[in-house]
C-alpha positions as CSV (number, residue, x, y, z in Angstrom):
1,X,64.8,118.1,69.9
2,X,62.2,115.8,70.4
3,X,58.6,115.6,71.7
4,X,57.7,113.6,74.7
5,X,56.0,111.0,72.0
6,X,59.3,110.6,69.7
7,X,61.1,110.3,73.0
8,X,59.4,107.0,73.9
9,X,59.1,105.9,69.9
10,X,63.0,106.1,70.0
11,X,63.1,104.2,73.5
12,X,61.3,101.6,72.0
13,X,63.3,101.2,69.0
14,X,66.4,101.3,70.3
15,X,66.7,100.4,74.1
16,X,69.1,102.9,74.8
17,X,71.4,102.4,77.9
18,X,71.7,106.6,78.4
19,X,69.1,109.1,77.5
20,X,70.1,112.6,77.6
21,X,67.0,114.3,78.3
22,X,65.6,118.4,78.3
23,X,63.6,119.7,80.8
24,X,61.5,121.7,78.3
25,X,59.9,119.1,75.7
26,X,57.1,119.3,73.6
27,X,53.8,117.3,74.8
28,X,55.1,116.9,78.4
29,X,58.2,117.9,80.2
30,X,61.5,115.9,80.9
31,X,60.2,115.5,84.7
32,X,56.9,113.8,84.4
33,X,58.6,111.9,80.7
34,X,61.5,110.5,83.0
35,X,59.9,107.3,84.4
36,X,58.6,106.0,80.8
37,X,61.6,105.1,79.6
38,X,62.8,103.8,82.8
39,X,59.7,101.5,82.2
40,X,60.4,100.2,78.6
41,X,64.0,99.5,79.7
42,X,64.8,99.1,82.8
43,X,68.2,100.2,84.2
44,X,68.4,102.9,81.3
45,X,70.7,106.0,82.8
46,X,68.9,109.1,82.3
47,X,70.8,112.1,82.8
48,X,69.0,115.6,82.2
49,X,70.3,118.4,80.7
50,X,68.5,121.8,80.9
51,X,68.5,125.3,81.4
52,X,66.1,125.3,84.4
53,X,67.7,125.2,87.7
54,X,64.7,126.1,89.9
55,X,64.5,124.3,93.0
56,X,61.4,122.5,92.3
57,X,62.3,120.8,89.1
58,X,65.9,119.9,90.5
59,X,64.9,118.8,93.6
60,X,62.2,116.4,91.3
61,X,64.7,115.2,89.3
62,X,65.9,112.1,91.4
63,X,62.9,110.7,92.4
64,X,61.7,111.0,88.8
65,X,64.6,108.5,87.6
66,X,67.2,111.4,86.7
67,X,70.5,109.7,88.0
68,X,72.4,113.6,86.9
69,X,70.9,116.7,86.1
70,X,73.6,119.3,84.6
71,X,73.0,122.8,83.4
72,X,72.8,124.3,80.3
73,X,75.5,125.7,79.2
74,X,76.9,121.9,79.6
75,X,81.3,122.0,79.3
76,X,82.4,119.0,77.4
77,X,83.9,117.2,80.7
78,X,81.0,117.9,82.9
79,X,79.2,115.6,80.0
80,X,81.6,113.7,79.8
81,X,81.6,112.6,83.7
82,X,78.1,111.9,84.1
83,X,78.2,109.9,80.8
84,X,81.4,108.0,81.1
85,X,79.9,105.8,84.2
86,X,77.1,104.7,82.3
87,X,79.6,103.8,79.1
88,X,81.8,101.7,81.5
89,X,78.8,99.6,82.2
90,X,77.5,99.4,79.3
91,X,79.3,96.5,77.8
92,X,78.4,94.4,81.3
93,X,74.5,95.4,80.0
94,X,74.3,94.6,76.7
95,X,72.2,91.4,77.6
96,X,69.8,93.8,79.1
97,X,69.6,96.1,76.3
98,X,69.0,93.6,74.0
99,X,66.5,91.8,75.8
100,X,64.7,95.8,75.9
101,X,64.6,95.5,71.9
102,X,63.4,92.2,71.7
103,X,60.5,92.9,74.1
104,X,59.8,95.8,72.1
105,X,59.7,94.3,68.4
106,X,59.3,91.3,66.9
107,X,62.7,90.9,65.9
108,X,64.6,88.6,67.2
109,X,68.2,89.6,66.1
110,X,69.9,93.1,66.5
111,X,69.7,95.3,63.4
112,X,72.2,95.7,61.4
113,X,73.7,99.6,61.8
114,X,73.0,101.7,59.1
């Protein structure tokens, strides 16, 4: 798991396209976290993924920038339906990611995969 901090060190370097995100993070929670990486890269899917399934924080989730919110435990094709949308559009978005991780670094190119 991550903290709130490594969240958006990891948003930065890699201008994902989903972020699967907790509810219950270190630093600051998922709800008030959820429109920072909205801001580093716009049009980033963020789909939550918790255990809590008060009203409050679900009701929150939207108009913090959740575009799903599924409970923990998650079945494999629950995951895989809110996920699968964002994958379809991903390759029409790779412009946009890319232009995420070049406003981000100073590189210019994509990084080679490890």
């Amino acid at each position: 798991m991550y903290s709130a901090a490594e969240c958006i060190a990891v948003a930065i370097k890699f201008g994902p396209a989903i972020v699967l995100m907790d509810i219950g993070l270190p630093g600051k929670n998922g709800i008030d976290l959820a429109k920072e990486p909205s801001e580093i890269c716009p049009g980033v899917r963020i789909i939550g993924v918790s255990g809590f399934s008060d009203r409050d924080i679900v009701g929150r989730a939207p108009a913090a920038g959740f575009s799903d919110y599924l409970l923990k435990p998650v079945l494999p094709a629950k995951l895989k339906g809110a996920v699968d949308p964002s994958a379809q559009s991903l390759a029409t978005n790779i412009r946009r990611v890319y232009a995420c991780f070049a406003r981000s670094t100073s590189q210019k190119t994509w990084p080679d995969r490890p």
